[in-house]
Backbone of each chain as ProteinMPNN parsed JSONL, in Angstrom:
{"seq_chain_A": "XXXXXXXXXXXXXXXXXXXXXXXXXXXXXXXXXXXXXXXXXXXXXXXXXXXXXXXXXXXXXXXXXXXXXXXXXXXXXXXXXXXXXXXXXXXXXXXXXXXXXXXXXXXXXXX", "coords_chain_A": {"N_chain_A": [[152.997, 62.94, 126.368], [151.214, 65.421, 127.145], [149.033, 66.899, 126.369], [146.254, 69.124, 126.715], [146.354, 70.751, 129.748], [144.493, 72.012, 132.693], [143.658, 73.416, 135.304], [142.249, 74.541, 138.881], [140.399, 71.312, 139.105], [138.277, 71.646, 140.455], [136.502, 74.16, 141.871], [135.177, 76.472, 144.337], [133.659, 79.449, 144.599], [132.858, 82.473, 146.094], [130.453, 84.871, 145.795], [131.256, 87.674, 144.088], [134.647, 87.345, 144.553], [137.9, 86.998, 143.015], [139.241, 84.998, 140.716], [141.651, 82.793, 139.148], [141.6, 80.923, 136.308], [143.418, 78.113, 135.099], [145.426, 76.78, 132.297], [147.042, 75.207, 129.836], [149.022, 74.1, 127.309], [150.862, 71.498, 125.541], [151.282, 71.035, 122.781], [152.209, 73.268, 121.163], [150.31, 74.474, 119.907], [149.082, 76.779, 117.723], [146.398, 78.231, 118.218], [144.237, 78.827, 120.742], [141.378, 78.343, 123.191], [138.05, 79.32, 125.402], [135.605, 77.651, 126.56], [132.364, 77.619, 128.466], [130.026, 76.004, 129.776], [127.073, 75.468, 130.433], [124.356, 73.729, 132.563], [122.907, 70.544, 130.01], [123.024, 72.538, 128.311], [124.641, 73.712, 125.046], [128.287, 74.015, 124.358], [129.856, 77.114, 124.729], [131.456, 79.982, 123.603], [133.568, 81.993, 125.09], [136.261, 83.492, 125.267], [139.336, 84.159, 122.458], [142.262, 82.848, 121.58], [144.658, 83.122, 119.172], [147.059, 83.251, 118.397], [150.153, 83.724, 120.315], [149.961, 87.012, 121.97], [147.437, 87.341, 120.741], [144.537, 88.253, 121.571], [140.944, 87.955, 121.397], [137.19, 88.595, 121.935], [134.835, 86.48, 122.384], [131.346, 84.234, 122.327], [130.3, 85.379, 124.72], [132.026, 86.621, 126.649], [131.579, 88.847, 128.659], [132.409, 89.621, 132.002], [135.099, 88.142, 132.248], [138.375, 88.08, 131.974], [141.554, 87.31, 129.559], [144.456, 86.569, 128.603], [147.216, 86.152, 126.827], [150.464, 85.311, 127.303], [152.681, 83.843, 126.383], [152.759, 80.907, 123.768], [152.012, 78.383, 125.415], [150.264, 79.168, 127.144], [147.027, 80.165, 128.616], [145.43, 81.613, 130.272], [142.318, 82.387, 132.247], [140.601, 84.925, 133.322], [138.331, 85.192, 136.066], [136.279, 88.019, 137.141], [135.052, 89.619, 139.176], [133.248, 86.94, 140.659], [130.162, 85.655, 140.013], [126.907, 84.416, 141.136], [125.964, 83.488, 138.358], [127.931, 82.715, 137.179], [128.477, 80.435, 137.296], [129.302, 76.864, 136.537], [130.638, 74.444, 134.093], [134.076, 75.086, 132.84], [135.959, 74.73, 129.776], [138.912, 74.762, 128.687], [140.577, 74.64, 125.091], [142.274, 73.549, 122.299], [143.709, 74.171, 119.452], [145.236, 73.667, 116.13], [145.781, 74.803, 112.776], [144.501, 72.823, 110.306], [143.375, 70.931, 112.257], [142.011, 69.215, 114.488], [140.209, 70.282, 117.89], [141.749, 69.792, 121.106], [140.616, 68.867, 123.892], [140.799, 70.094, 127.282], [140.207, 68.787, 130.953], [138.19, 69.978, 131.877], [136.851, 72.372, 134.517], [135.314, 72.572, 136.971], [133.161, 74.92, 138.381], [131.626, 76.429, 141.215], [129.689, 79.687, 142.17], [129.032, 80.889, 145.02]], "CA_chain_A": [[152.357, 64.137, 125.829], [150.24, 65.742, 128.399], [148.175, 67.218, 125.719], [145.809, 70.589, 127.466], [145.845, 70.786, 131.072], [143.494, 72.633, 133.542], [143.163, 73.908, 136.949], [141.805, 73.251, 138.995], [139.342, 70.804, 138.435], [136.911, 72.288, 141.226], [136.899, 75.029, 142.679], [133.898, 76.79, 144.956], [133.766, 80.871, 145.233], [131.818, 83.373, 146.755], [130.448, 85.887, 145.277], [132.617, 89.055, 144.268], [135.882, 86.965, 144.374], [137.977, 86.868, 141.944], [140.0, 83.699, 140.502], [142.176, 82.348, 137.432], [141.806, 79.154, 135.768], [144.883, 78.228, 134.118], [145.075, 76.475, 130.79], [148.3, 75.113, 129.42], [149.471, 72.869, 126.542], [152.366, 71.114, 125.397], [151.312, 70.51, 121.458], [152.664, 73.853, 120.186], [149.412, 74.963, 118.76], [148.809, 78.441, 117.867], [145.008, 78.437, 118.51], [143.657, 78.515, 122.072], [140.114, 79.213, 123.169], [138.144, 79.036, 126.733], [134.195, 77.541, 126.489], [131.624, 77.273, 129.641], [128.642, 74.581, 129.344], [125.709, 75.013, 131.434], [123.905, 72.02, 132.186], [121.879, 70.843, 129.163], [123.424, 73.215, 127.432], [125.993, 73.23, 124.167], [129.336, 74.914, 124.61], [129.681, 78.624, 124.615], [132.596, 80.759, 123.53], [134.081, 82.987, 126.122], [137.269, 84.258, 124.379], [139.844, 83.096, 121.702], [143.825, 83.85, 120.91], [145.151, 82.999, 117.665], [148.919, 83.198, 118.577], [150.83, 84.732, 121.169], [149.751, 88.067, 122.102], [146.462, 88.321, 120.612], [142.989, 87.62, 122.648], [139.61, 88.38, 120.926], [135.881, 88.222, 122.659], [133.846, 84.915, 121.747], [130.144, 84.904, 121.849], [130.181, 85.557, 126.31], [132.884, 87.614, 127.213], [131.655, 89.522, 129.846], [132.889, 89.179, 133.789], [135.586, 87.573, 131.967], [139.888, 88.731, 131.381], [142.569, 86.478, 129.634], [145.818, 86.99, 128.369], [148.559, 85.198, 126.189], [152.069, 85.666, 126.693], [153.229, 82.614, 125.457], [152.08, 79.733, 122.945], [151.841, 77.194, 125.492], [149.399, 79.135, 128.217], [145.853, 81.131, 127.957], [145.023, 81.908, 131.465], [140.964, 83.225, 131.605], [140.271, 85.154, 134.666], [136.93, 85.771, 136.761], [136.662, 89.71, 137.701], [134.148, 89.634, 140.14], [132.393, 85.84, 140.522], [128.463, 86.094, 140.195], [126.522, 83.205, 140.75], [125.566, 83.193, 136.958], [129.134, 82.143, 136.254], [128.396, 78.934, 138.012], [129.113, 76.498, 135.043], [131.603, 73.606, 133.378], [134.598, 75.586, 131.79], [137.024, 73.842, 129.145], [139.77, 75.246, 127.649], [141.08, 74.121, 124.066], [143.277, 73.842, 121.308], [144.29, 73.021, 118.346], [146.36, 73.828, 115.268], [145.58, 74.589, 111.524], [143.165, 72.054, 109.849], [142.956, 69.88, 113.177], [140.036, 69.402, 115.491], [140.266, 70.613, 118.751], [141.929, 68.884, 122.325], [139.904, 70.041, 125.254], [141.383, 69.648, 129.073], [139.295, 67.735, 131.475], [137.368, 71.27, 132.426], [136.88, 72.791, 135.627], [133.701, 72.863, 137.873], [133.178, 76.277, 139.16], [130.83, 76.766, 141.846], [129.676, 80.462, 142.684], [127.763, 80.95, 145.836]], "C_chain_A": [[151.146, 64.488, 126.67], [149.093, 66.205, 127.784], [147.742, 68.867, 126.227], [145.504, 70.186, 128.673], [145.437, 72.056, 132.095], [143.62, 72.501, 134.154], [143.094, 75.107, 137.396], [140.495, 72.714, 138.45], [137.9, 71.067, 139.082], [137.272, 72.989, 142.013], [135.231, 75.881, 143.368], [134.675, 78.453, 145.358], [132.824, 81.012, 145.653], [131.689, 84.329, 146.127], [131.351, 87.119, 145.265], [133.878, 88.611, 144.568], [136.628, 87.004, 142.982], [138.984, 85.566, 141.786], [140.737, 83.753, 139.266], [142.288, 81.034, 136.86], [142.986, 79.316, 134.699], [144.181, 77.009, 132.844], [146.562, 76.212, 130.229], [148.112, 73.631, 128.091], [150.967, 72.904, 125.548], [152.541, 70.699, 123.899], [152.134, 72.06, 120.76], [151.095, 74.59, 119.114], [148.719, 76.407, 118.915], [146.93, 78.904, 118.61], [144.497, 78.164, 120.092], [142.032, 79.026, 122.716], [139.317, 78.5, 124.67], [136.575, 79.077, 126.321], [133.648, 78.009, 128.048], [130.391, 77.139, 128.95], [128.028, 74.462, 130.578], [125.094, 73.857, 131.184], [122.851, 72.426, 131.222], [121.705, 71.662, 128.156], [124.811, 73.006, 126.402], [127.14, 74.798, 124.802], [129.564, 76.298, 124.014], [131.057, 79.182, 124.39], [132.935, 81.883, 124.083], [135.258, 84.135, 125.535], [138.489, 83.539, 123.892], [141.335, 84.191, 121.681], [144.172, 82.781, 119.968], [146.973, 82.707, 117.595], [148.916, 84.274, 120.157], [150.507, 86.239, 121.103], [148.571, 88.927, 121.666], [145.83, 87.568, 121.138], [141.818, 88.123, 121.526], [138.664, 87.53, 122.079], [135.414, 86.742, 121.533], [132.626, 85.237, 121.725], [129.581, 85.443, 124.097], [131.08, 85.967, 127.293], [133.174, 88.526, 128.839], [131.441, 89.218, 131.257], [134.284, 88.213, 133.701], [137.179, 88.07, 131.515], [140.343, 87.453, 130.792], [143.701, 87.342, 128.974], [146.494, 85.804, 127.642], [149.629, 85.551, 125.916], [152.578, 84.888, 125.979], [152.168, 81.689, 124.756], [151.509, 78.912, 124.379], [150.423, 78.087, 126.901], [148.25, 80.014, 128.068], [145.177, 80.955, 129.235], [143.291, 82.602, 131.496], [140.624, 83.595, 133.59], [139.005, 86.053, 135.256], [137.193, 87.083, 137.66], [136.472, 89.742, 138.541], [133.293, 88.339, 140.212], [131.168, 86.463, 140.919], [128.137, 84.454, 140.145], [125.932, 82.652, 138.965], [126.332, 82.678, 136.004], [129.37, 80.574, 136.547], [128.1, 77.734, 136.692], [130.535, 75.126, 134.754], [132.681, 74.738, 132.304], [135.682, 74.716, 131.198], [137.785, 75.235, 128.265], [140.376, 74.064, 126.013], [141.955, 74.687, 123.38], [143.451, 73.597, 120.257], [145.039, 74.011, 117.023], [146.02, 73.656, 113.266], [144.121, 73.929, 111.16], [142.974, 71.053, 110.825], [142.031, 70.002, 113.82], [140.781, 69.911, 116.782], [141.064, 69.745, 119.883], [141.563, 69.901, 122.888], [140.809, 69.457, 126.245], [139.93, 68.934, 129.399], [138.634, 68.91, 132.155], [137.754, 71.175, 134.119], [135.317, 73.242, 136.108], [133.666, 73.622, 138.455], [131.904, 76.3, 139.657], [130.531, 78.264, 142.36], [128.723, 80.544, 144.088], [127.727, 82.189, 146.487]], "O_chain_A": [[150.182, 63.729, 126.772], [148.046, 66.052, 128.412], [148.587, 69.762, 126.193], [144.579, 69.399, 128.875], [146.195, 73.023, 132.169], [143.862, 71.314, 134.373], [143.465, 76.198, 136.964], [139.716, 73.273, 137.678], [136.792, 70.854, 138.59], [138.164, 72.764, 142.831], [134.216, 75.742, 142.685], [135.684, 78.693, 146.021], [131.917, 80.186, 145.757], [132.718, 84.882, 145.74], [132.038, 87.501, 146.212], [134.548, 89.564, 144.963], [135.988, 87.038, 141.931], [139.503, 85.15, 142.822], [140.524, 84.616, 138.414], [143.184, 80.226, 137.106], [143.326, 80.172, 133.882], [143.045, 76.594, 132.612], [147.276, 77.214, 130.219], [147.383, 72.64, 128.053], [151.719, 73.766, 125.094], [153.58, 70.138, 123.551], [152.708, 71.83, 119.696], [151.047, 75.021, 117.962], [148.087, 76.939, 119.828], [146.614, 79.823, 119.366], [144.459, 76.981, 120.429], [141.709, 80.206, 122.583], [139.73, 77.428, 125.113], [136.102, 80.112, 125.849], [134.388, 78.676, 128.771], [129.862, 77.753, 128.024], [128.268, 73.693, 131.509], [125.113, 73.138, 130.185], [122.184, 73.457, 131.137], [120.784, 71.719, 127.341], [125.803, 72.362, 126.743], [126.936, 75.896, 125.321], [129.428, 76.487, 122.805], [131.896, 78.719, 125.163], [132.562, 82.902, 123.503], [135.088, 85.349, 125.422], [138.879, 82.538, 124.494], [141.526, 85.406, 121.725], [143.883, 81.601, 120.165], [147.73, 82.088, 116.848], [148.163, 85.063, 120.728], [150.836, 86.76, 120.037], [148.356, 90.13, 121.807], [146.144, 86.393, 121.326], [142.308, 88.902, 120.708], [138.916, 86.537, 122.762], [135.666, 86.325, 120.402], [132.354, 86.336, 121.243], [128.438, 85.778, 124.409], [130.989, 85.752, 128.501], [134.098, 88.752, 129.62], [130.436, 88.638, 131.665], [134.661, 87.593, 134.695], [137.115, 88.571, 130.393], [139.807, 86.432, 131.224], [143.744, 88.569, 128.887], [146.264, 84.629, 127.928], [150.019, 85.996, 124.836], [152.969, 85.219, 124.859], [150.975, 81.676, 125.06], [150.28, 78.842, 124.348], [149.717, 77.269, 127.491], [148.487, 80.842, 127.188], [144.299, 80.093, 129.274], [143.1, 83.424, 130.599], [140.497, 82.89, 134.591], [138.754, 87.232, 135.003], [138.004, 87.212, 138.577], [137.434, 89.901, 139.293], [132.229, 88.633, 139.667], [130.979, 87.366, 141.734], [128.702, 83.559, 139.515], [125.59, 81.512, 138.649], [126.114, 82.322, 134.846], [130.218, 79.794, 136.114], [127.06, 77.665, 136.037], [131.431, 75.193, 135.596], [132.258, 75.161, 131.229], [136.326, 73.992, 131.957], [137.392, 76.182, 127.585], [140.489, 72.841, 126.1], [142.43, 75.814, 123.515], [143.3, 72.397, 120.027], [145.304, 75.183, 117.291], [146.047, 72.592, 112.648], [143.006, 74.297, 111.529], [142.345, 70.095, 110.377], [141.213, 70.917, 113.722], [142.009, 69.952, 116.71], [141.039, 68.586, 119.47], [141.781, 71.107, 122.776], [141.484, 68.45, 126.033], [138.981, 68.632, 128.675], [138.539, 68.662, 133.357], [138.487, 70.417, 134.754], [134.501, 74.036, 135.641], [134.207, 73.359, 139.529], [130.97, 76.218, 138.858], [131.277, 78.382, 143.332], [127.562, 80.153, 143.963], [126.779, 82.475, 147.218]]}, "seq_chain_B": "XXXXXXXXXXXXXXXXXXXXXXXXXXXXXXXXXXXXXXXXXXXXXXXXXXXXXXXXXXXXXXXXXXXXXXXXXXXXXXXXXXXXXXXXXXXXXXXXXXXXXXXXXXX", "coords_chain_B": {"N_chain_B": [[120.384, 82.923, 113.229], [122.399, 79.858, 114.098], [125.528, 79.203, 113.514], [126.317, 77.09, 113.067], [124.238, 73.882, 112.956], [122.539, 71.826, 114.705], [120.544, 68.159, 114.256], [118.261, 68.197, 116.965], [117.487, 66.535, 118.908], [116.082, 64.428, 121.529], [117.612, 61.24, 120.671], [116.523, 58.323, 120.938], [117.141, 54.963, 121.082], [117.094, 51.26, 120.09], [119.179, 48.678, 120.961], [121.459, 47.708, 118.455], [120.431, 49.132, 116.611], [120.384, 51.163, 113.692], [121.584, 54.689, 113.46], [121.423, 58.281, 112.184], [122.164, 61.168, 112.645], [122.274, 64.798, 111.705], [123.711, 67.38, 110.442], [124.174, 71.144, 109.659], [126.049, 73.89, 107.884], [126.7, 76.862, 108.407], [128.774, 78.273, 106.436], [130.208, 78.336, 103.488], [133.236, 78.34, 103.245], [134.104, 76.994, 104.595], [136.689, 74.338, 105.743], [137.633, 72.418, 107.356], [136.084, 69.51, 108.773], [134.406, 68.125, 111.851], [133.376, 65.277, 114.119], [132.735, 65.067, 117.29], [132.297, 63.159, 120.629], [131.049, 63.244, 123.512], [130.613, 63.003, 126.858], [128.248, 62.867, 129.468], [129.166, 65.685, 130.544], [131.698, 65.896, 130.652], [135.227, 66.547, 129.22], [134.747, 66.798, 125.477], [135.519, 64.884, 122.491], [137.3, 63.576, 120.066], [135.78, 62.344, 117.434], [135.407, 61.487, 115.116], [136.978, 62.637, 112.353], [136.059, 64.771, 109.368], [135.645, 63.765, 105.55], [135.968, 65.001, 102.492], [135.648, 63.053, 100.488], [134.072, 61.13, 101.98], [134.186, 58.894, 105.263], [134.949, 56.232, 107.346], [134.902, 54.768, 109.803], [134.829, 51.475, 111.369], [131.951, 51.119, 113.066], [131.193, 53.449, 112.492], [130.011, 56.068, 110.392], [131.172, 59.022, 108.733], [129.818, 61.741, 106.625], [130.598, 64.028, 104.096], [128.258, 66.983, 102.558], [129.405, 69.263, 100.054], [128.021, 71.055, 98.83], [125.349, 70.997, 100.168], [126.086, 72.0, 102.016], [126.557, 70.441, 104.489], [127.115, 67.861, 107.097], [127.079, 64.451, 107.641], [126.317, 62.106, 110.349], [126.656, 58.499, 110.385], [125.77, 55.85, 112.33], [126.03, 52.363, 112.923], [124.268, 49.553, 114.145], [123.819, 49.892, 116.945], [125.365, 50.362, 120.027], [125.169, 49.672, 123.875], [127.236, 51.533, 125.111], [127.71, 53.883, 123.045], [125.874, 55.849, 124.167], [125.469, 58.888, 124.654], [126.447, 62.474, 124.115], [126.527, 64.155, 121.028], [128.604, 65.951, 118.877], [128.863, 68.083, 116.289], [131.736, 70.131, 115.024], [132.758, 72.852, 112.944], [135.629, 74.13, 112.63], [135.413, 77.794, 112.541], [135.714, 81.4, 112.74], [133.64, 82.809, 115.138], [131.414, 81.053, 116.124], [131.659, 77.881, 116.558], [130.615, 74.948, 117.054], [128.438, 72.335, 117.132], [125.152, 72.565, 118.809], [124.535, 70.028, 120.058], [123.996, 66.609, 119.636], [121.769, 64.228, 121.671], [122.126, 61.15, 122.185], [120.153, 57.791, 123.388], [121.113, 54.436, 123.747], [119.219, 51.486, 124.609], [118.816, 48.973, 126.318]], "CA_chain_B": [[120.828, 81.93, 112.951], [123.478, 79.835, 114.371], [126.679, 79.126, 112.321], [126.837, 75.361, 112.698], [122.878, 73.298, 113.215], [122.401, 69.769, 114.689], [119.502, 67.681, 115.224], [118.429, 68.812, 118.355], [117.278, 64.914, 119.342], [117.078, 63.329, 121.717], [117.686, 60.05, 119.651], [116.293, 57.18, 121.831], [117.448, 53.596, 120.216], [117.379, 50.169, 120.64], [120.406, 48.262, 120.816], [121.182, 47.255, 117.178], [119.583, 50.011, 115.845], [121.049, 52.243, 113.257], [120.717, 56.009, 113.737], [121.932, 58.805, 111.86], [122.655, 62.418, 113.076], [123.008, 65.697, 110.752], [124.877, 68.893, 110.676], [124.45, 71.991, 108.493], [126.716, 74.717, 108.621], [126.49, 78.214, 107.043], [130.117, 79.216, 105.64], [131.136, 77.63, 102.354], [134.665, 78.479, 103.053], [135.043, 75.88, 106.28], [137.745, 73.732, 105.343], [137.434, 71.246, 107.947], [134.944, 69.027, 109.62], [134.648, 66.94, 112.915], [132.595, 64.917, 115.144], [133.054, 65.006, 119.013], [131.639, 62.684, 121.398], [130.793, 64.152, 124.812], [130.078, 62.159, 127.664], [128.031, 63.619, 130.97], [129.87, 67.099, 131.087], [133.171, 65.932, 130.455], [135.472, 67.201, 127.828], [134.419, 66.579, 124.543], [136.505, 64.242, 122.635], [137.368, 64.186, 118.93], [134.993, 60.725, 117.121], [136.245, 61.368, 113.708], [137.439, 64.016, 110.831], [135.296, 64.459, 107.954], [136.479, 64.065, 104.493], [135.047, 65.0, 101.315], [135.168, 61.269, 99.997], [133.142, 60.517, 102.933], [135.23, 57.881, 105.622], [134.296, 55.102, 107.876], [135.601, 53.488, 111.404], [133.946, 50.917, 112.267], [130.385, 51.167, 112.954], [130.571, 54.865, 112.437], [130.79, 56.393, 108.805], [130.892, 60.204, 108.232], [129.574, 62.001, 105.736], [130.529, 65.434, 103.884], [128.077, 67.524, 101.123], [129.702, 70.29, 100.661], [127.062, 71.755, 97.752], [123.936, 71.448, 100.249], [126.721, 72.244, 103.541], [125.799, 69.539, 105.312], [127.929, 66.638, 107.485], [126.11, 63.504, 109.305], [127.41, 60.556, 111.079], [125.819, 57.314, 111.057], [126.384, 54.742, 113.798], [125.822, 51.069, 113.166], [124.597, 48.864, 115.26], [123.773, 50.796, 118.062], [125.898, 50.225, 121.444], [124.602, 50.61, 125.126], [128.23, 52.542, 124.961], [127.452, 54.879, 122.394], [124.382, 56.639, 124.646], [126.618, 60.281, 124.457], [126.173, 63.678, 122.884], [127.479, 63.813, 119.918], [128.938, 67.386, 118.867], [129.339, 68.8, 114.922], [132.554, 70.588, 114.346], [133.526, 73.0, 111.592], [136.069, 75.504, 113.166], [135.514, 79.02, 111.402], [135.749, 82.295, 113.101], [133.882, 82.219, 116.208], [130.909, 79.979, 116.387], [132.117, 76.37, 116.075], [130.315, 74.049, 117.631], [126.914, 72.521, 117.129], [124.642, 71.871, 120.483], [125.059, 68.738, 120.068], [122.857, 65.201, 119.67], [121.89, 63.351, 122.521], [121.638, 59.573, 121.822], [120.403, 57.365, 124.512], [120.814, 53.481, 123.459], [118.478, 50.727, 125.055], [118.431, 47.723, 125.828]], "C_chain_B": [[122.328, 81.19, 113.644], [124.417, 79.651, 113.134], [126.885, 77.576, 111.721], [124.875, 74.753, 113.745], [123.176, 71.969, 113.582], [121.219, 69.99, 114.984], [119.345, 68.321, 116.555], [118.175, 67.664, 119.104], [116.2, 65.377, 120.413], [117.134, 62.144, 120.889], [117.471, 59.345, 120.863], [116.147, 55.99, 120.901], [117.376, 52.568, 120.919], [118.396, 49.508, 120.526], [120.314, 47.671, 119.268], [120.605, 48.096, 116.018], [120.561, 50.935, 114.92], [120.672, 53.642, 113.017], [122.031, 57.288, 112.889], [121.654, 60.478, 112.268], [123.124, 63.451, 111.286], [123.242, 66.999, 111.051], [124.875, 69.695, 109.526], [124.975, 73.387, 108.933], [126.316, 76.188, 107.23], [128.134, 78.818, 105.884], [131.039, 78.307, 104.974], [132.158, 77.418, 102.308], [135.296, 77.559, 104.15], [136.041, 75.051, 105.261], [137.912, 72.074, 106.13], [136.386, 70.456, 108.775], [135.08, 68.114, 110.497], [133.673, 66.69, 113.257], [133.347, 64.556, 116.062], [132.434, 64.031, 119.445], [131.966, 63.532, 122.869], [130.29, 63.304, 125.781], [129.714, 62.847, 129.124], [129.02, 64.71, 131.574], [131.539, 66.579, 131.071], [133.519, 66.203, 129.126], [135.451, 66.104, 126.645], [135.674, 65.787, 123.62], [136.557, 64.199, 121.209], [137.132, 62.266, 118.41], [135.564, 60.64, 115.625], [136.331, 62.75, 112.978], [136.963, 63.533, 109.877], [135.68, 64.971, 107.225], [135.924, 63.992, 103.307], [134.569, 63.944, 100.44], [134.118, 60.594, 101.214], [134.234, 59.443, 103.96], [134.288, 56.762, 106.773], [135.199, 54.661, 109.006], [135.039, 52.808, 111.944], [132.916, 50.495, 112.176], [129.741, 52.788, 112.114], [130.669, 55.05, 110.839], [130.253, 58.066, 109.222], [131.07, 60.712, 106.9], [129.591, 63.418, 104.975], [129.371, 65.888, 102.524], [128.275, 68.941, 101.091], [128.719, 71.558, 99.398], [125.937, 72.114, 98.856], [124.948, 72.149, 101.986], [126.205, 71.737, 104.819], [126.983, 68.476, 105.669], [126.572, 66.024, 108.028], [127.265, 63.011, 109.592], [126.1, 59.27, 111.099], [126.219, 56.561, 112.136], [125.189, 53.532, 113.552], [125.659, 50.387, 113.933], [125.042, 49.447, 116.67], [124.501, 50.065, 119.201], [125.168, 50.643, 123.048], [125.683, 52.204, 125.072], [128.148, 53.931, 123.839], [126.554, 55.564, 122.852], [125.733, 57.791, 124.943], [125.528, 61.248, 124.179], [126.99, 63.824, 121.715], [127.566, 65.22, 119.488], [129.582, 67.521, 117.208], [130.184, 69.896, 115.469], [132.993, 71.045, 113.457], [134.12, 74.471, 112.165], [136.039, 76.784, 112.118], [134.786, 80.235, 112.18], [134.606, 81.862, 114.985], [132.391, 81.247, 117.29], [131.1, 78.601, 115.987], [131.71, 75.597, 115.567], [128.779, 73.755, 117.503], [126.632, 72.425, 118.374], [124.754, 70.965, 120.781], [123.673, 67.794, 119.7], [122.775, 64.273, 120.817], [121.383, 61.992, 121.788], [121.814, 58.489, 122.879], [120.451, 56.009, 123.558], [120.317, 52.457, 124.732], [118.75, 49.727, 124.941], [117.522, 46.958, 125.271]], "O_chain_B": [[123.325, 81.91, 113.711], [124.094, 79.912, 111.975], [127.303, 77.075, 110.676], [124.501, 75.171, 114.841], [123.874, 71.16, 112.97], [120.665, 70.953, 115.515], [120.262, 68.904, 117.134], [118.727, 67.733, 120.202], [115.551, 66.417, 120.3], [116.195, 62.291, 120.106], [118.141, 59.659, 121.847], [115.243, 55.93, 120.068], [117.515, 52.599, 122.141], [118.818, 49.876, 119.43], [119.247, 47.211, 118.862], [120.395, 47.782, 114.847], [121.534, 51.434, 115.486], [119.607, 53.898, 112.455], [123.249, 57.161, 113.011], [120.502, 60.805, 111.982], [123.792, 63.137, 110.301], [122.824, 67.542, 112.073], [125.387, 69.294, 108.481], [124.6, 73.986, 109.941], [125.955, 76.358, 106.066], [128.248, 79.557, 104.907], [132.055, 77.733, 105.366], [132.551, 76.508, 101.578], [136.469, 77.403, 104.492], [136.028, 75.251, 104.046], [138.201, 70.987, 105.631], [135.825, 71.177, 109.601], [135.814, 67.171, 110.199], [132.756, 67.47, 113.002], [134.384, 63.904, 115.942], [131.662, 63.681, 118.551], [132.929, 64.249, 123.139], [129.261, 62.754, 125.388], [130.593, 63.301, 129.856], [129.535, 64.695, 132.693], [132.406, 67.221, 131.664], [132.779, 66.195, 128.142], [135.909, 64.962, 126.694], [136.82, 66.042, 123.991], [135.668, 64.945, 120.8], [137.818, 61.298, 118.737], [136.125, 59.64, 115.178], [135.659, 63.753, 113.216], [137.12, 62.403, 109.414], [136.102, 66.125, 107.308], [135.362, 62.944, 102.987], [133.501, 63.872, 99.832], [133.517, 59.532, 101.059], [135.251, 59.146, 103.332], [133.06, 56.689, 106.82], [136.304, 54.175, 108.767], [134.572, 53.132, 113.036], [132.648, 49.587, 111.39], [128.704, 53.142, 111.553], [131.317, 54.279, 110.132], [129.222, 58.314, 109.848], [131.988, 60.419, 106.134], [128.577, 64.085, 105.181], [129.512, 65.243, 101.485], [127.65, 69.752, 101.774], [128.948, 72.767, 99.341], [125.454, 73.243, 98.781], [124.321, 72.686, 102.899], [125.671, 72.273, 105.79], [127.773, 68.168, 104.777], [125.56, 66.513, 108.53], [128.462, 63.191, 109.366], [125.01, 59.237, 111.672], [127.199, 56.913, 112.793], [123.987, 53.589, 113.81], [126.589, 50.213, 114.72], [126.119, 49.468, 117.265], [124.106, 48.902, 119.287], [124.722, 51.764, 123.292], [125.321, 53.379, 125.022], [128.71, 54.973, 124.177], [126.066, 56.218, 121.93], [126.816, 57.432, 125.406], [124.313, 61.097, 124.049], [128.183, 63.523, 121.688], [126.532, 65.848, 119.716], [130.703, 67.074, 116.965], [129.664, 70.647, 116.295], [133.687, 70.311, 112.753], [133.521, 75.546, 112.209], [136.592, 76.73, 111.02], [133.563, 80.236, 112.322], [134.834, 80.917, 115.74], [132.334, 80.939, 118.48], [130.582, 78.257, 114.925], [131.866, 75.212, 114.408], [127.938, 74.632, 117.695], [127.534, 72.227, 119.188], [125.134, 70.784, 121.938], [122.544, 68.254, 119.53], [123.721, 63.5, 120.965], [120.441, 61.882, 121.003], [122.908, 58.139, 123.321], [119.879, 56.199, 122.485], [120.925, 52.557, 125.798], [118.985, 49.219, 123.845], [117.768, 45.774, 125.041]]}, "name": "protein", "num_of_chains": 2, "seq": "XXXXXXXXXXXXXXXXXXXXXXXXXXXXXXXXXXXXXXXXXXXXXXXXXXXXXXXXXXXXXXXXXXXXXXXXXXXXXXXXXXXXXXXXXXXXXXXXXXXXXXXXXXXXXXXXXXXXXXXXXXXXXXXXXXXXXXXXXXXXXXXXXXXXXXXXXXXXXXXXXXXXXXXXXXXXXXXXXXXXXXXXXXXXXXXXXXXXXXXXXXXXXXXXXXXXXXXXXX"}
């Protein structure tokens, strides 16, 4: 059971690029949602889907797309990188009354 | 206001020490409660599910009141291994997550 997996796990842009961190899992769980954790800082909500086909904003949305065609993937993609997006992102999951499984994040460097 | 409060710490212990952590959340209607552990920027990891009888693993015990909307966690017998963040959990719409608790333990 692979659980939620991420990539990659580091990646280095340049400003005004754009990228996609992927996001996949293999539990079947309707809920999917995409943080980023500055250092020293608690985890931030970027944007959430609920099932297949819907997305909503979180509480940091902006410079930020995703998408959900299917259950198992929730792709979150950088428009334009700014160095301000420079940050720890995790994707998660989980299902009903369960707690969350995060991936092992991704270290995004903007420069 | 946020949606979900922790300690803000840091908790600095001595080994052996027992230290307790708390969590108050605003929306009567949560249903479920967790604690995370978090270790130096890696993903956050799921320490136990809190249950209105209150439960126990261990060293740890968590604790629900759901009148004043409040979880802790204690931790027995402090560990070097337990120096973490420790992260309140009560999923409900779309602030979660507390900031967390840092707890360093000492030798």
């Amino acid at each position: 059971n692979a659980g939620v997996t991420q990539t990659p796990k580091f990646q280095v842009l340049k400003t005004g690029q754009s990228m996609t961190l992927q996001c996949a899992q293999d539990m079947n769980h309707e809920y999917m949602s995409w943080y980023r954790q500055d250092p020293g800082m608690g985890l931030r909500l970027i944007h959430y889907s609920v099932g297949a086909g819907i997305t909503d904003q979180g509480e940091v949305p902006n410079g930020y797309n995703v998408s959900r065609s299917t259950t198992e993937d929730f792709p979150l993609r950088l428009l334009s990188a700014a160095p301000s997006q420079t940050s720890v992102y995790f994707c998660a999951s989980r299902s009903g009354a369960e707690g969350y499984t995060f991936g092992s994040g991704t270290r995004l460097t903007v420069v | 206001r946020k949606e979900v409060e922790q300690d803000p710490g840091p908790f600095n212990v001595p080994e052996g020490a027992t230290v307790a952590f708390n969590c108050t959340y605003s929306n009567s209607a949560s249903q479920s409660f967790f604690w995370y552990r978090q270790d130096c920027r890696k993903e956050p990891k799921l320490l136990m599910s809190v249950y209105s009888s209150g439960n126990e693993d261990g060293r740890f015990t968590a604790q629900l009141n759901r009148a004043s909307q409040y979880i802790s966690l204690l931790i027995r017998d402090s560990k070097l291994s337990d120096s973490a963040t420790y992260l309140c959990v009560v999923p409900w719409g779309k602030s979660t997550f507390g900031d967390g608790t840092t707890l360093t333990v000492k030798p």
